[in-house]
N, CA, C and O atoms as a CHARMM CRD file, in Angstrom:
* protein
*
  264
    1    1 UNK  N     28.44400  85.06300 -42.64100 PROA 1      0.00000
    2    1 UNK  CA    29.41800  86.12100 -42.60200 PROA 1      0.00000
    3    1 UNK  C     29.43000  86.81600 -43.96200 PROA 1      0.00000
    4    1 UNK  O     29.25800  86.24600 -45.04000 PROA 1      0.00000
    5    2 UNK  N     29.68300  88.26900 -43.75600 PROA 2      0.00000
    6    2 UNK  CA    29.53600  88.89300 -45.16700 PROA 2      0.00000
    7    2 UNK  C     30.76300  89.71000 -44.78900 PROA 2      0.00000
    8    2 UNK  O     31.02600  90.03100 -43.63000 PROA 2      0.00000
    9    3 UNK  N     31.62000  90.07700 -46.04100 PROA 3      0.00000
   10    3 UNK  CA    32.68200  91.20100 -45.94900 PROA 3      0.00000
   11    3 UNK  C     32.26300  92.45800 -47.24700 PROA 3      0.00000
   12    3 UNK  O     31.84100  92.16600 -48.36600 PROA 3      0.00000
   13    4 UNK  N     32.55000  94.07500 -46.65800 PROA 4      0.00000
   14    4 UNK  CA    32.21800  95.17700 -47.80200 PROA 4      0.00000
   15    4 UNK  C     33.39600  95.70300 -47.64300 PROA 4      0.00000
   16    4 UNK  O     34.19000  95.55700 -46.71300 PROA 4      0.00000
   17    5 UNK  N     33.48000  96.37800 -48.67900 PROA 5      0.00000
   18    5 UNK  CA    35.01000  97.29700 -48.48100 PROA 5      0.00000
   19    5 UNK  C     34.54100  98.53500 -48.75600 PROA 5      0.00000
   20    5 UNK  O     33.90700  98.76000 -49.78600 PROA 5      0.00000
   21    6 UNK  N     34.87200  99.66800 -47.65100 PROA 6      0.00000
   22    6 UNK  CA    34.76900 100.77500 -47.79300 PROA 6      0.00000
   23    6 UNK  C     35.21100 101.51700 -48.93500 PROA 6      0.00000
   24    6 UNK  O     36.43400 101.60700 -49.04400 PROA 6      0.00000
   25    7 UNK  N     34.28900 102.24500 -50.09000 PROA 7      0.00000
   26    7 UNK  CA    35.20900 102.61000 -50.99400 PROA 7      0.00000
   27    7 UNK  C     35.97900 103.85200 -50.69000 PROA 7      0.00000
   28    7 UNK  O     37.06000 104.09500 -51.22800 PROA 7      0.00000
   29    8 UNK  N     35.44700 104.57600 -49.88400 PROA 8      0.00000
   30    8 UNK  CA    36.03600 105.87800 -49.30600 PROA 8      0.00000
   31    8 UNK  C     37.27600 105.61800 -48.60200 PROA 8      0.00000
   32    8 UNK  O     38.16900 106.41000 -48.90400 PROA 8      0.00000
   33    9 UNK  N     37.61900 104.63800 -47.65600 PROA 9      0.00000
   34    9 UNK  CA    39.05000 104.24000 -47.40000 PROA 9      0.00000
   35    9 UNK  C     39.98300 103.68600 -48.17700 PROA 9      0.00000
   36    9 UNK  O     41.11600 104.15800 -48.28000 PROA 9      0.00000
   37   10 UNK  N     39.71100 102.98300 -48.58500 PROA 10     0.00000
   38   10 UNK  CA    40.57900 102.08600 -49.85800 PROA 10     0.00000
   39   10 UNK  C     40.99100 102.80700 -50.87700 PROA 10     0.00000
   40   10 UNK  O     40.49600 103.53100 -51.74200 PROA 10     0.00000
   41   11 UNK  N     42.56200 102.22400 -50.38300 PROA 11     0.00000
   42   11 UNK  CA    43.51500 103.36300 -50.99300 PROA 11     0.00000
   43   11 UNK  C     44.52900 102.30300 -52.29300 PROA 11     0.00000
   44   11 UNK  O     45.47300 102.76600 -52.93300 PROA 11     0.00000
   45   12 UNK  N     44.01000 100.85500 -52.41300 PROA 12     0.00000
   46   12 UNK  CA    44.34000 100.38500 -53.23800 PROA 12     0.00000
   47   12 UNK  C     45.49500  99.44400 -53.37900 PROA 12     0.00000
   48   12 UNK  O     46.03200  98.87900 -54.33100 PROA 12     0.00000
   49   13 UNK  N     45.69200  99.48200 -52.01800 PROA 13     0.00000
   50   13 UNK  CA    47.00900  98.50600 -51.54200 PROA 13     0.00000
   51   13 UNK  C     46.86500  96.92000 -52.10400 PROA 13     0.00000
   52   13 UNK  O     47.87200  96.25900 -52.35900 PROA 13     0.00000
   53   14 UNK  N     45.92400  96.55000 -52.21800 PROA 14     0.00000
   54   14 UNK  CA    45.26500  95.03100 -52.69400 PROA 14     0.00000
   55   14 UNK  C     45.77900  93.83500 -51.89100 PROA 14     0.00000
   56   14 UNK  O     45.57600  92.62700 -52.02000 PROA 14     0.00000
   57   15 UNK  N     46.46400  94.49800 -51.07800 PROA 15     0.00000
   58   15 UNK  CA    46.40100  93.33800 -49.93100 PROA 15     0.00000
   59   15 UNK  C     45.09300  91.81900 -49.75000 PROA 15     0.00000
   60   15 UNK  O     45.19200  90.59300 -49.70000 PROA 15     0.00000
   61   16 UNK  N     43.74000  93.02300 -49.69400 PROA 16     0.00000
   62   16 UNK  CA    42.58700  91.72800 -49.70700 PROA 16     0.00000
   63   16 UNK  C     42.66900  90.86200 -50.62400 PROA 16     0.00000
   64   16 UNK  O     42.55100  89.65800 -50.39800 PROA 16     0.00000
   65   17 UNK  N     42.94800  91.51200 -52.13200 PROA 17     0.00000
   66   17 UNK  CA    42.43600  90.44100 -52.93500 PROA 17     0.00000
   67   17 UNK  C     44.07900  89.79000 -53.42400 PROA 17     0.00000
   68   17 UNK  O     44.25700  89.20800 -54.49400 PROA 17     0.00000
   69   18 UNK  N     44.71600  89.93500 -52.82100 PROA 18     0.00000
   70   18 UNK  CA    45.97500  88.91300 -52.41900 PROA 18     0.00000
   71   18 UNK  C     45.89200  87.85000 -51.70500 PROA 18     0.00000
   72   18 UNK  O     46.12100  86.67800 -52.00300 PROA 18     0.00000
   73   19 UNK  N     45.49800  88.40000 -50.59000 PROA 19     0.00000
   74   19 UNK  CA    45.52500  87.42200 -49.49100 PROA 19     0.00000
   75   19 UNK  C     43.76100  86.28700 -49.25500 PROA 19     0.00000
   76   19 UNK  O     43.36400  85.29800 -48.63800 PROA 19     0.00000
   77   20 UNK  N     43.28800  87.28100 -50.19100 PROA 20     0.00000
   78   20 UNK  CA    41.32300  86.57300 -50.04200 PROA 20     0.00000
   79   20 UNK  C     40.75900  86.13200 -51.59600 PROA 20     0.00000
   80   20 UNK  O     39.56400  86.22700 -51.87400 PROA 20     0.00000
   81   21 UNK  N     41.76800  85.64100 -52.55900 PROA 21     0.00000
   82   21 UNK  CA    41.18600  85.96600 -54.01900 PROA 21     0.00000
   83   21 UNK  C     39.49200  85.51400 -54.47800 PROA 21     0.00000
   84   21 UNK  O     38.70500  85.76100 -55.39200 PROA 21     0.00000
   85   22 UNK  N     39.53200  84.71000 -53.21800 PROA 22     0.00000
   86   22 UNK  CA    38.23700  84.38600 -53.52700 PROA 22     0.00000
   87   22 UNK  C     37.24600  84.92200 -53.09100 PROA 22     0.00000
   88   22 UNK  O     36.12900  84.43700 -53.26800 PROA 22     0.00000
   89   23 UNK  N     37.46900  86.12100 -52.37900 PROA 23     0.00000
   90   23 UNK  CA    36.16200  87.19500 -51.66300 PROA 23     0.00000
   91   23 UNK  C     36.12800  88.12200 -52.25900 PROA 23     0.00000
   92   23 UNK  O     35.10400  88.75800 -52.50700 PROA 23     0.00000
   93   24 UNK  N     38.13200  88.60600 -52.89200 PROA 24     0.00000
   94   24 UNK  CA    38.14600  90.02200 -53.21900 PROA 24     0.00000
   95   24 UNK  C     38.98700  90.14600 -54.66500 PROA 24     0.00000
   96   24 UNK  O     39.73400  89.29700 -55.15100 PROA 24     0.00000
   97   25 UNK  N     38.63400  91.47200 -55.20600 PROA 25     0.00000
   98   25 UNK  CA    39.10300  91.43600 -56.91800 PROA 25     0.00000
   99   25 UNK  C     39.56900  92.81600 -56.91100 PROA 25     0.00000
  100   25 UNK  O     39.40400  93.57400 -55.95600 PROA 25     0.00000
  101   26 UNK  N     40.16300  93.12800 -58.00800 PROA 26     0.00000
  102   26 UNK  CA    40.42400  94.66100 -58.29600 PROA 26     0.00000
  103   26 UNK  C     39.59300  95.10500 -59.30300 PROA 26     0.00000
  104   26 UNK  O     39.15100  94.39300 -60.20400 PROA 26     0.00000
  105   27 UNK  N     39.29500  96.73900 -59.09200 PROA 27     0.00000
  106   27 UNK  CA    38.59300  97.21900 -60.54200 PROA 27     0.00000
  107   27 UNK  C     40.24500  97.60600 -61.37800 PROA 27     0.00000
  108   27 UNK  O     41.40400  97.25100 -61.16000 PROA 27     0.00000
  109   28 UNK  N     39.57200  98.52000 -62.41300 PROA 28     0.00000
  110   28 UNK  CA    40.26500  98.75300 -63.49100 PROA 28     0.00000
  111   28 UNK  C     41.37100  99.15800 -62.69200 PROA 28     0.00000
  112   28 UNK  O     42.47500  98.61600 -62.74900 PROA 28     0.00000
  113   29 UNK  N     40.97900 100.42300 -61.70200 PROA 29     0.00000
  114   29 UNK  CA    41.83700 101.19700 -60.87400 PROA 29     0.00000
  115   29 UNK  C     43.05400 100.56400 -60.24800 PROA 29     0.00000
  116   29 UNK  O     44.17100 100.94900 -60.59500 PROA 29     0.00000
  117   30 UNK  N     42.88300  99.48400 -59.22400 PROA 30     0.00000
  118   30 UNK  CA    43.56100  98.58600 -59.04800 PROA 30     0.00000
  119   30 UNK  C     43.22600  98.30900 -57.05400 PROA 30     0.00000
  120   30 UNK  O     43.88500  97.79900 -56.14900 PROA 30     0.00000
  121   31 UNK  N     41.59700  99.10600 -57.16200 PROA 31     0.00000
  122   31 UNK  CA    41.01500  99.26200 -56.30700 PROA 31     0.00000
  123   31 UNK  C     40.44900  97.99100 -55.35500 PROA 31     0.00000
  124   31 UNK  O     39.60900  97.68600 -56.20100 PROA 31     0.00000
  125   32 UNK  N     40.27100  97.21900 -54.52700 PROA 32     0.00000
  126   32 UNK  CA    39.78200  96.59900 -54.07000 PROA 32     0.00000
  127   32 UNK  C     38.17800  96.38500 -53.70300 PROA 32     0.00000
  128   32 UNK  O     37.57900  97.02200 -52.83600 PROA 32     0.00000
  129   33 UNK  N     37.47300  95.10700 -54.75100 PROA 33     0.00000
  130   33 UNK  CA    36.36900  95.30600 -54.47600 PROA 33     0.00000
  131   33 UNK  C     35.73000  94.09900 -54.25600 PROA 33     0.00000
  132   33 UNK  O     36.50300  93.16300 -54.04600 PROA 33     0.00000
  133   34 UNK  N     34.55600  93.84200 -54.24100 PROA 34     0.00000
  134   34 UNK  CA    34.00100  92.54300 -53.10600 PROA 34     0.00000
  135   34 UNK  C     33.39700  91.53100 -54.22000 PROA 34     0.00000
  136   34 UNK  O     32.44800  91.83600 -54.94200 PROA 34     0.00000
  137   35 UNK  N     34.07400  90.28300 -54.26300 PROA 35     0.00000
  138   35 UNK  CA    33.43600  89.34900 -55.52700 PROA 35     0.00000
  139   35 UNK  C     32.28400  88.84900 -55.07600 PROA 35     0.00000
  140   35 UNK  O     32.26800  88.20100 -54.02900 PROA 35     0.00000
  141   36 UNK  N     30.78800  89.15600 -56.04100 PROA 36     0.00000
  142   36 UNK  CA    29.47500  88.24700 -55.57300 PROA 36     0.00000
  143   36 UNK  C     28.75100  89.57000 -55.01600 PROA 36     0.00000
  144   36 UNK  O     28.71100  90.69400 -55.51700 PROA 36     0.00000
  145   37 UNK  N     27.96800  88.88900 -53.34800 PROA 37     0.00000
  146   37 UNK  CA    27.19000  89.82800 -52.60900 PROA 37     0.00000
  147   37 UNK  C     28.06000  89.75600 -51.70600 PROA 37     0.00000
  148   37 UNK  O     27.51900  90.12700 -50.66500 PROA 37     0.00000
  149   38 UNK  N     29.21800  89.45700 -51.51000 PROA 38     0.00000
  150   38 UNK  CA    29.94100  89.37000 -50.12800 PROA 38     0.00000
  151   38 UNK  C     29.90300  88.82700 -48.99700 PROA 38     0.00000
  152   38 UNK  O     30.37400  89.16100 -47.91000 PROA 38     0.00000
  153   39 UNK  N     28.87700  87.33700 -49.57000 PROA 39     0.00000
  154   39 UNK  CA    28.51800  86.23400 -48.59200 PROA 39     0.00000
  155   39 UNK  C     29.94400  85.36300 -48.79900 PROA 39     0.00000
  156   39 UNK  O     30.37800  84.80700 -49.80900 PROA 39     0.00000
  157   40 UNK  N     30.59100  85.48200 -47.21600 PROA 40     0.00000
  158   40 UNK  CA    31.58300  83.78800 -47.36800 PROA 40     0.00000
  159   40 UNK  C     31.26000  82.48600 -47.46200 PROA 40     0.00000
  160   40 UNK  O     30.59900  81.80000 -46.68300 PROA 40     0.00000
  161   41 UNK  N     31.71100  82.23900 -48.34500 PROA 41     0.00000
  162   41 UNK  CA    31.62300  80.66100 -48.02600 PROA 41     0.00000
  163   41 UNK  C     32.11300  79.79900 -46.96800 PROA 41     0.00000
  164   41 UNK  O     33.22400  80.01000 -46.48200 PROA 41     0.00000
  165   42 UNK  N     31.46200  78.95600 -46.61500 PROA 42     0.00000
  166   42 UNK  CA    31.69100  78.30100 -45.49100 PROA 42     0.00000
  167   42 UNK  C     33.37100  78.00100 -45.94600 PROA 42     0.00000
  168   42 UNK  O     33.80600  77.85600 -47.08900 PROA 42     0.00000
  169   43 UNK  N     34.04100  77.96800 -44.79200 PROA 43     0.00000
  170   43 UNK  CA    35.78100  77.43900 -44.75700 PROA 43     0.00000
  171   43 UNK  C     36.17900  78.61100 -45.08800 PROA 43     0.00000
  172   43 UNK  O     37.31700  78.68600 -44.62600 PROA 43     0.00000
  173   44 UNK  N     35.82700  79.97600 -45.83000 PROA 44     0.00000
  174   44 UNK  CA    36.35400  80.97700 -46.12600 PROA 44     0.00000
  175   44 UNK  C     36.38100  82.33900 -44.54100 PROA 44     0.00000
  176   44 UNK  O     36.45700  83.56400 -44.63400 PROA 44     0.00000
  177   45 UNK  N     36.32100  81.78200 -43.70800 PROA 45     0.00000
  178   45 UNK  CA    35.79800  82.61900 -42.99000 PROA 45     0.00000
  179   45 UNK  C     37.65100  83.11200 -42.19200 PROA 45     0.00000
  180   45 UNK  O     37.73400  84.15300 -41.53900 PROA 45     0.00000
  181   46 UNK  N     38.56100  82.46000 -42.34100 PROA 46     0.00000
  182   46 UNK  CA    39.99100  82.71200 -41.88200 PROA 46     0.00000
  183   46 UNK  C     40.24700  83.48500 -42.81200 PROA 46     0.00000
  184   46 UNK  O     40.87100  84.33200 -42.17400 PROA 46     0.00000
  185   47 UNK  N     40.24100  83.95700 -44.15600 PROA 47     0.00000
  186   47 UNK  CA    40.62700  84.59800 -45.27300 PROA 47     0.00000
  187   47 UNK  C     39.76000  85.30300 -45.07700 PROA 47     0.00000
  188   47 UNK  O     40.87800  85.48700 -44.59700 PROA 47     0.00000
  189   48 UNK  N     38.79100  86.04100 -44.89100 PROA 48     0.00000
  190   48 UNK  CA    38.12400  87.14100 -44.56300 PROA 48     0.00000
  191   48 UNK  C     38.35300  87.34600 -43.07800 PROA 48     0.00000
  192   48 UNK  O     37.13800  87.40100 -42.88900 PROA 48     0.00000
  193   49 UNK  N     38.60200  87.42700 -42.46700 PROA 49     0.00000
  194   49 UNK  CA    39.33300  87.91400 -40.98800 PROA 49     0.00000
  195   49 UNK  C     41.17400  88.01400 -41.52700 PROA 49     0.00000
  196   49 UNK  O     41.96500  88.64200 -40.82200 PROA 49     0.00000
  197   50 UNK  N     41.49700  87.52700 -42.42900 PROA 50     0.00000
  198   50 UNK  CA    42.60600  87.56900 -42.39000 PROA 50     0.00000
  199   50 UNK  C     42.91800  88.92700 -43.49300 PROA 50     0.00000
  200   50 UNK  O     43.94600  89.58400 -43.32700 PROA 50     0.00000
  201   51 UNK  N     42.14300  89.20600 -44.38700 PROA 51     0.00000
  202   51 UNK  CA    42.25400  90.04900 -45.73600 PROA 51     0.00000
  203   51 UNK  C     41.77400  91.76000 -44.51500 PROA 51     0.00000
  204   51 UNK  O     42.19600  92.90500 -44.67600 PROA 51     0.00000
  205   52 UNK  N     41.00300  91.34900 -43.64100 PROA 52     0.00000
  206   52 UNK  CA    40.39100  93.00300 -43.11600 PROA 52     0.00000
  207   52 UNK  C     41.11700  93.01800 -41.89200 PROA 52     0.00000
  208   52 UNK  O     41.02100  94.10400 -41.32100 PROA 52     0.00000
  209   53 UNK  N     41.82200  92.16100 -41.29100 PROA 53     0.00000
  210   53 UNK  CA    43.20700  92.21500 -40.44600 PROA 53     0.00000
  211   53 UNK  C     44.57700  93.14500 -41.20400 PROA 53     0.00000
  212   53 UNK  O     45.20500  94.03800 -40.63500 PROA 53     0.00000
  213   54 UNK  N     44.78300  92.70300 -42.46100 PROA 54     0.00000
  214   54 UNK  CA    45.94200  93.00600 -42.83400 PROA 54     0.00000
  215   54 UNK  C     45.62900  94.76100 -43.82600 PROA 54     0.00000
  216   54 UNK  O     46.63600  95.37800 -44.17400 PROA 54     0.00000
  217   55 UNK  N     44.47500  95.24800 -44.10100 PROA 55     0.00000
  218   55 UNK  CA    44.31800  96.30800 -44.70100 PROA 55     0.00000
  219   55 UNK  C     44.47800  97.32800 -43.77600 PROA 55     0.00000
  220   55 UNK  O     43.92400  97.57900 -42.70600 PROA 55     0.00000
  221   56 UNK  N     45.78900  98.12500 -44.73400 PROA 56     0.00000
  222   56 UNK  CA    46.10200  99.00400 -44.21900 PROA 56     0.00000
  223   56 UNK  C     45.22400 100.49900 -43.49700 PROA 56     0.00000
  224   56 UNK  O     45.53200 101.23300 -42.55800 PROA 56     0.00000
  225   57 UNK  N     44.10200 100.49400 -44.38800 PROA 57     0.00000
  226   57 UNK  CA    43.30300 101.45900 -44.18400 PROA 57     0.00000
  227   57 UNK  C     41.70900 101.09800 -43.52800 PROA 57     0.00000
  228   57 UNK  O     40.65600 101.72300 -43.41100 PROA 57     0.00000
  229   58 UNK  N     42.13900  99.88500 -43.22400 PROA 58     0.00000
  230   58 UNK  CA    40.58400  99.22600 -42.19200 PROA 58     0.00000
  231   58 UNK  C     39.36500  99.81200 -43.18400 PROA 58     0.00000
  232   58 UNK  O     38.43300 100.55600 -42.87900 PROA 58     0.00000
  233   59 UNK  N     39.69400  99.22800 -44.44600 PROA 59     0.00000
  234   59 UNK  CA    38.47700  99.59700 -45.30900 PROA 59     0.00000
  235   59 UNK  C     37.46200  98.14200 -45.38600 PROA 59     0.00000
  236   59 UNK  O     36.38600  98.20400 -45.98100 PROA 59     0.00000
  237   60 UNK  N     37.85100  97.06000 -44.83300 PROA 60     0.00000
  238   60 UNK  CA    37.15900  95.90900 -44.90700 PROA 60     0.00000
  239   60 UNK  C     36.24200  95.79000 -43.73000 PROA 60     0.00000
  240   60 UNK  O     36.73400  95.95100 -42.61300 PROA 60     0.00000
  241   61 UNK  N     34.95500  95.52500 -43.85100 PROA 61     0.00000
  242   61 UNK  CA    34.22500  95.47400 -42.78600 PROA 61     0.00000
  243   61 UNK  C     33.70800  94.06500 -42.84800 PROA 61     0.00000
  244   61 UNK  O     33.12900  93.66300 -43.85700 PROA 61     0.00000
  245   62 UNK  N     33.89000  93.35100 -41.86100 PROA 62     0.00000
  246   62 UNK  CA    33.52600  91.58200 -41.70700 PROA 62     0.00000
  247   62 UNK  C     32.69500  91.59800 -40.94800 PROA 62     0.00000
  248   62 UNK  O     33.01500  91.92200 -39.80400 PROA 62     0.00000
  249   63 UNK  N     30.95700  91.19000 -41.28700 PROA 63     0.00000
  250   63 UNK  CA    29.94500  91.22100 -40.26400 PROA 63     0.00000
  251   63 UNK  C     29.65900  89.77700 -40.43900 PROA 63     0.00000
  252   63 UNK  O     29.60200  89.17900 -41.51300 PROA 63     0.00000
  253   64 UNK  N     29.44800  89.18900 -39.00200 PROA 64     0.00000
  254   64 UNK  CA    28.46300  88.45200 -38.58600 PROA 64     0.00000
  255   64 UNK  C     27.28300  88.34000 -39.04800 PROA 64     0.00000
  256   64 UNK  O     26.73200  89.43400 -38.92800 PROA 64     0.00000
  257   65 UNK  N     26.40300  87.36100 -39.65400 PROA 65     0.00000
  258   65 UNK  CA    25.21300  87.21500 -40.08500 PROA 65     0.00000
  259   65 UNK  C     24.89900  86.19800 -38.86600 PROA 65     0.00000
  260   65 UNK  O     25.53300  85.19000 -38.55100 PROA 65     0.00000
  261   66 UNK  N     23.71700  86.75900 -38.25800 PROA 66     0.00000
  262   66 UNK  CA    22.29800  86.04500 -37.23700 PROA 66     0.00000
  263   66 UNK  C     21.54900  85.07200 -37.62700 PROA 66     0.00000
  264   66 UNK  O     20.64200  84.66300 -36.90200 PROA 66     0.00000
């Protein structure tokens, strides 16, 4: 599983990196952005469904890896 955050939606609410600190961080801005390459770690996979559930602007995209 990988999560990206749209930078064009993200309006900076930081909900993700509240609720996901370990997927997601802020820049200077106070912008929401993706810690690493945006691979979850195994057990992290409720906190990334849970961080792109709760964004207001559906800027989190949670894909399935095959």
């Amino acid at each position: 599983m990988k999560v990206e955050i749209d930078a064009r939606r993200c309006q900076g609410h930081g909900r993700c990196y509240d609720l996901a600190p370990a997927l997601f961080g802020e820049d200077d801005e106070g912008y929401g952005t993706v810690l690493g390459d945006g691979a979850v770690p195994a057990g992290g996979e409720n906190e990334a469904r849970l961080a792109a559930a709760n964004c207001p602007e559906r800027a989190i995209d949670v894909r399935e890896e095959a």
